[in-house]
N, C-alpha and C positions, 0 to 999 in steps of 0.2 A: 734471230739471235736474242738470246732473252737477257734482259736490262736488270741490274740490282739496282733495286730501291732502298735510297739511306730513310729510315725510321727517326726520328727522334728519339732519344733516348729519355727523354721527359715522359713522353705520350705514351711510351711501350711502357713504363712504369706505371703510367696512370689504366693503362690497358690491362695489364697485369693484377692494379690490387683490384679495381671491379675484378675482374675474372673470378677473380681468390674470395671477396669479404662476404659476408654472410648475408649483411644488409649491405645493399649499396646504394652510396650516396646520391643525392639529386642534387642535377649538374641545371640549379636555377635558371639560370640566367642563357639558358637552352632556350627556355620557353619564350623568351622574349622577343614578341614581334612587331611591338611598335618603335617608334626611334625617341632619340633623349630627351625631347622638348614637349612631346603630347603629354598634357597630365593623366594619370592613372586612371582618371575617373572617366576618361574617353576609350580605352584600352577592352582591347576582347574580353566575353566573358569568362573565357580560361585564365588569360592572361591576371585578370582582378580578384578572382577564385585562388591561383596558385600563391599571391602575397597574402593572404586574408588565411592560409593553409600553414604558409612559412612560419610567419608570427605567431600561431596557436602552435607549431610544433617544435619554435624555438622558448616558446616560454616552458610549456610541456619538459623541456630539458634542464629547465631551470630546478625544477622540481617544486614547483608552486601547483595550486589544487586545481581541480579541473574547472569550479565556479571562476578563478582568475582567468584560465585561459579561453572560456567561454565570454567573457563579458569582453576581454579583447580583440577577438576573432570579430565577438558584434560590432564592438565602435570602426572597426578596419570595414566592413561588410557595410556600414551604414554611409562611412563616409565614400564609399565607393560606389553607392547605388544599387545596394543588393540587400538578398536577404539570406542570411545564412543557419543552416542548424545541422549541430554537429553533436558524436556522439563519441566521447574522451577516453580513454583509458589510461593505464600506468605509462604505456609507451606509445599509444599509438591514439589517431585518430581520425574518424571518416566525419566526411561533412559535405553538404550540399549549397551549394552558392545559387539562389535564384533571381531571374533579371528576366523583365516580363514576362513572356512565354518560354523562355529557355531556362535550362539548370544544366549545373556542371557537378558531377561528383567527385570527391576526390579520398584514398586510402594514403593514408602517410603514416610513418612508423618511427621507431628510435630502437638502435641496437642494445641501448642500456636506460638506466635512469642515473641520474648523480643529484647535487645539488650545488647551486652557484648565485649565490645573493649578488653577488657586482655584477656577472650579466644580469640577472634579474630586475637590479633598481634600474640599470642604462635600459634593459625593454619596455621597461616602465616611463621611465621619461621618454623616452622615443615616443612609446604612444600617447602621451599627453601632446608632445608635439603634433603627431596624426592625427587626435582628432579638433586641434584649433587649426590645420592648414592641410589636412591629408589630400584635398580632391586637388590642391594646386600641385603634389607632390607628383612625377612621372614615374612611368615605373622603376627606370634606369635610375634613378635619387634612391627608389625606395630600395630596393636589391640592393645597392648599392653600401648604404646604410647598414641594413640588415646583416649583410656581408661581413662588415666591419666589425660588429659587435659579434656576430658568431667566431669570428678569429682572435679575438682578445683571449692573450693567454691567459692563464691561473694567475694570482698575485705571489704564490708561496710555490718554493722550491719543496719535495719531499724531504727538506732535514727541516724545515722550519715549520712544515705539517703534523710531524713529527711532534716538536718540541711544543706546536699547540695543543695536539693528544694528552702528549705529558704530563704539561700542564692541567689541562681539563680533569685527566682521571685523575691524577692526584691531587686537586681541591675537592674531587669526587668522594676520596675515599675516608679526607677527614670529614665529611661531613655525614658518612656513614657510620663513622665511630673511630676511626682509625688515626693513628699518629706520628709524627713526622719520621719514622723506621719505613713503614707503611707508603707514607706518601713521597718516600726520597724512591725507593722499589717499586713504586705504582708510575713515575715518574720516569725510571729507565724502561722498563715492563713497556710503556702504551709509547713511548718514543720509540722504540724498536720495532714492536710490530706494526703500526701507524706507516713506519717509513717505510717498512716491508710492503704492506699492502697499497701506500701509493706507487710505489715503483712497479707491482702487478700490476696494477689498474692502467698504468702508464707503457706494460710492454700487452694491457689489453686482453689479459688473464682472464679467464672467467670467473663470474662473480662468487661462486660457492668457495674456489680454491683460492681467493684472495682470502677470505672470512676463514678458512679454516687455518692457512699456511701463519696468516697474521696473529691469530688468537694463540696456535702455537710459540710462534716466537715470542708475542708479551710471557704468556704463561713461563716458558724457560727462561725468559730475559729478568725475570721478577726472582724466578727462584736462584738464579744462579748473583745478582746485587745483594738475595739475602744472606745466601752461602758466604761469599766475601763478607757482606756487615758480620757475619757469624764469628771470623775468623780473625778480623782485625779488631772490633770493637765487643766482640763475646754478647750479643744482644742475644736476645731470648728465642728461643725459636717458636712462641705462641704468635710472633708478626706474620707468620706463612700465611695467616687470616685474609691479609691484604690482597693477595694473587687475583682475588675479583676483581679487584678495581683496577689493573692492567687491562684488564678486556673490556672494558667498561666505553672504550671509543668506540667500539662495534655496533653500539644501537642506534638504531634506525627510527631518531624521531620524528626529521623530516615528513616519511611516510605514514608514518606512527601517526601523526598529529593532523595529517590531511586527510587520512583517509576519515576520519569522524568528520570534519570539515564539511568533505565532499558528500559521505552520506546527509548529513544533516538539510543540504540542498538538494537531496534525493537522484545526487549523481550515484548513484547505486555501483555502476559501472566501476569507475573509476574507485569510489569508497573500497570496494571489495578486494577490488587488486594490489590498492595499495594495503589495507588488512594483510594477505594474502602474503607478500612479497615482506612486509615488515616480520609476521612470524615465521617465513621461511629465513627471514638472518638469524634471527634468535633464535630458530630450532639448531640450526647450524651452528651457530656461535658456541650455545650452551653446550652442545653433545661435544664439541672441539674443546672447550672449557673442559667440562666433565672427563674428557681423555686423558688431556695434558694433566688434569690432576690426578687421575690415578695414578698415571706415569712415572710421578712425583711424589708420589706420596702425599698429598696436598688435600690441607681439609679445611673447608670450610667456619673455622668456630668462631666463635664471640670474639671482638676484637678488645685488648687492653687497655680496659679503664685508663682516662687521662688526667682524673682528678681537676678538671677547670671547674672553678666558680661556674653561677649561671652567666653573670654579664658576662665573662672573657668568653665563654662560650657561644654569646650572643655577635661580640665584638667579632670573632671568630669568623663565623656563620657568614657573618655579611660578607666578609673578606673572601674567604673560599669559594662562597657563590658567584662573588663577581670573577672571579679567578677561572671557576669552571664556568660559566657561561661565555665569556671571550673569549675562552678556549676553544670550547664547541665550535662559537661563531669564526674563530678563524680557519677551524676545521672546512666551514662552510661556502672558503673563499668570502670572505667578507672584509671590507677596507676594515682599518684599524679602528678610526671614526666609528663607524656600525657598529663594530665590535663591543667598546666602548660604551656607545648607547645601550646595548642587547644589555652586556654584562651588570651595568646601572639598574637596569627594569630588572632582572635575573635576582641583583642582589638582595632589592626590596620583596621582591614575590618566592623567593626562597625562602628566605628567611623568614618571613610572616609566618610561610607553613609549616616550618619547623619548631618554630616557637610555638603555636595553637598546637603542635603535637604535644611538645612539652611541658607546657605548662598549662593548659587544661585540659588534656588529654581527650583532643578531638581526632575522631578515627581516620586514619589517614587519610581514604576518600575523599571525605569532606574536605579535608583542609587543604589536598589537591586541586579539588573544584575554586576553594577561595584565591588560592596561590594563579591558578592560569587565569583566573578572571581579573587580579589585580593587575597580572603581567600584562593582560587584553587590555584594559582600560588606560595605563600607562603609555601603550606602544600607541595608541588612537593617539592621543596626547602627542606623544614626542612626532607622530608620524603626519600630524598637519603643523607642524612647525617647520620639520626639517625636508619633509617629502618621500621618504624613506619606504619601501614597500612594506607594507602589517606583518606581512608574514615573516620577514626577514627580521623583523623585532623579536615577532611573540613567539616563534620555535623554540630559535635559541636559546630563549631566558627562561622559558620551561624545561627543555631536553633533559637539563638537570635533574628535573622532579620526575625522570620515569624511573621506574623503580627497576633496574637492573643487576641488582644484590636479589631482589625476591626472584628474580626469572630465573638468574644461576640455581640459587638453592633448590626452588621447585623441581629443575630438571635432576640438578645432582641425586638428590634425594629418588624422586623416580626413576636413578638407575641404582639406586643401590636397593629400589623395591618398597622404603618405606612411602607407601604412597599416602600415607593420613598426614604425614608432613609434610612431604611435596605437594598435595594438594592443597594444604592450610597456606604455603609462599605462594601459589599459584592465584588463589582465591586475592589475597591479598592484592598482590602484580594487577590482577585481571581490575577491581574497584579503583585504582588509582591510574590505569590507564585509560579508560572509560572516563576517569574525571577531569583529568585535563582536557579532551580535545570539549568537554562540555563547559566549560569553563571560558575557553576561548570563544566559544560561541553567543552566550550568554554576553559577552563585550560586546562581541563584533555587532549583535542584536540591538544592544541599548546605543552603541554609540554609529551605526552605519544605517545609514534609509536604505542606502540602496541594496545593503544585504537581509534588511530585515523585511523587505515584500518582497512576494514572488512573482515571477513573469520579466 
């Protein structure tokens, strides 16, 4: 007679999304075959290889460069008696864990990439803790641990991610020339679509149809606040200018700014992918941009003189910067604190480069180069006081300075054919993105030993 078996209905679920996901997940704490009291550092060599893997592919997700997740992989690898060398990419990473005459290999992967400064500082202190007591840790502490931080939700709801966007682009857009029409539009515009594309990202969307479905919604969300200002307050309709700085949350500095990082260390790999993956958003972004404005009718032009003195303009400056920089950063999951700090260094290193644009009319590049070196030396600063991870400073407080107004135009323009002035915003975009991530470096070089030799 044949017997029916009750299933859990937990486990048939867990059974179910591996069956379904594309990547699936690794079920850690599987691999564990020592018990809770041996330390780590007595533990098989699979077993010491799989934690020394975790920690490189949970920083990996943090979205920090491959030199960070390489120099952590080493301090975990050393304090465990091994020797490890691996080889990183955007998502993925193989590496080889050796213990005397034996080696273990291991492929690990990520279904996405994102960025997340709060788990990233907590991975950070964690491994400071690992390497003054790691070989006492067992493994069941360390998993254990690790566990914990990989499960800490986001700090912000998508209405308040949102409302960081908003914020962001609209100190974005005055500071591209635009004014407070512009930036109340640019305001509703990047909160709409913002909130749009976390709630993709949240039901798991794929990355293209997030960027393009979001940039839609700012682009209509901007034009339909100006249609209303049109109607109740009779404003001019030369503010349509604005509609770029709606879209303007879409750029991908994080990767934007590691991938020169990581070449610079001659992660090549990594460098290129992330290259790679930051001009696949911006190609997408731009050509969704470019849609939504035909759509609309929506054009590009010079934005309306604001008449400010230079000091209020100065006064200004700082103010917006810090405004868009804590914005970004809480885009970025970042405590408020962080944020704060980011927006402080942002304020100073914006503004320096805006002012040498303007008043002695240094070419942008350059003054980009000044601007991410100040923001570098600043974050060294703040980041052996407070403990705060470098990167989590000096992204943020630059993001602002890529030039996203030039990237739109370039593309627009090269679909309307005129390509000698698509190519002249192009030129431009291409000298000030090239100068930030060298600017950061130039810091990191004067003020870090350990990143300025090799080996």
């Amino acid at each position: 007679m044949k017997k029916d078996i009750d299933i859990d209905p937990s486990i048939d679920e867990q059974i179910k999304e591996l069956s379904q996901a594309h990547h699936m997940r690794i079920p850690w704490h599987d691999f564990m075959t020592s018990d809770n009291v041996t330390p780590a550092v007595r533990a098989s060599l699979s077993e010491r290889a799989l934690i020394v893997g975790r920690i490189g592919l949970m920083l990996l997700a943090c979205g920090t460069g491959a030199w960070r997740v390489r120099d952590s992989m080493n301090v975990a690898a050393r304090k465990l008696g091994m020797t490890c060398s691996a080889d990183i990419g955007l998502t993925s990473i193989e590496y080889t864990c050796m213990d005397d005459n034996h080696s273990y290999t291991q492929s690990l992967s990520l279904p996405d990439t994102s960025v997340n400064t709060t788990r990233l500082t907590e991975l950070e202190n964690f491994m400071r803790e690992f390497d003054r007591r790691g070989e006492k840790m067992t493994v069941g502490d360390i998993h254990k641990r690790l566990s914990h931080i990989a499960h800490t939700r986001g700090l912000y709801s998508p209405f308040k991610v949102g409302l960081a966007a908003g914020l962001a682009c609209a100190a974005f857009i005055f500071l591209l020339g635009g004014g407070p029409v512009e930036m109340f539009c640019c305001f509703i515009g990047a909160f709409c679509g913002n909130f749009v594309r976390r709630k993709l990202i949240d039901h798991h969307i794929t990355l293209l149809a997030c960027i393009a479905v979001a940039i839609a919604v700012a682009g209509v969300a901007y034009s339909a606040s100006l249609a209303l200002l049109r109607l109740t307050l009779q404003v001019n309709a030369m503010h349509e200018a604005g509609y770029i700085g709606s879209m303007l949350f879409i750029i991908p500095g994080f990767p934007f700014i590691t991938s020169g990082l990581d070449m610079s260390k001659l992660d090549m790999k990594s460098g290129l992918e992330r290259l790679a993956y930051s001009l696949l958003v911006i190609v997408v972004a731009t050509m969704a941009g470019w849609f939504v404005a035909m759509c609309l009718h929506l054009n590009p032009r010079n934005f309306v003189s604001l008449g400010l003195t230079p000091l209020m303009y100065c006064l200004l400056r700082i103010v917006m910067s810090f405004c868009g920089v804590f914005g970004f950063s809480m885009m970025f999951n970042s405590t408020v604190k962080l944020a704060t700090i980011a927006g402080l260094i942002g304020a100073v290193a914006n503004t320096l480069r805006l002012e040498m644009v303007d008043l002695i009319h240094m070419p942008g590049g350059a003054a980009a180069f000044i601007g991410a070196l100040v923001a570098g030396l600043l974050a060294s600063l703040f980041r052996t006081r407070i403990g705060y991870p470098r990167i989590a400073l000096t992204v943020p407080s630059i993001v602002i300075m890529v030039p996203g107004l030039y990237m739109y135009r370039s593309m627009y323009n090269m679909g309307l054919t005129s390509v000698s002035i698509g190519a002249y915003w192009m030129v431009q975009a291409t000298l000030i993105v090239f100068a930030l991530p060298l600017g950061l470096i130039t810091a990191r070089i004067l003020t870090d030993e350990k990143w300025r030799h090799n080996g």
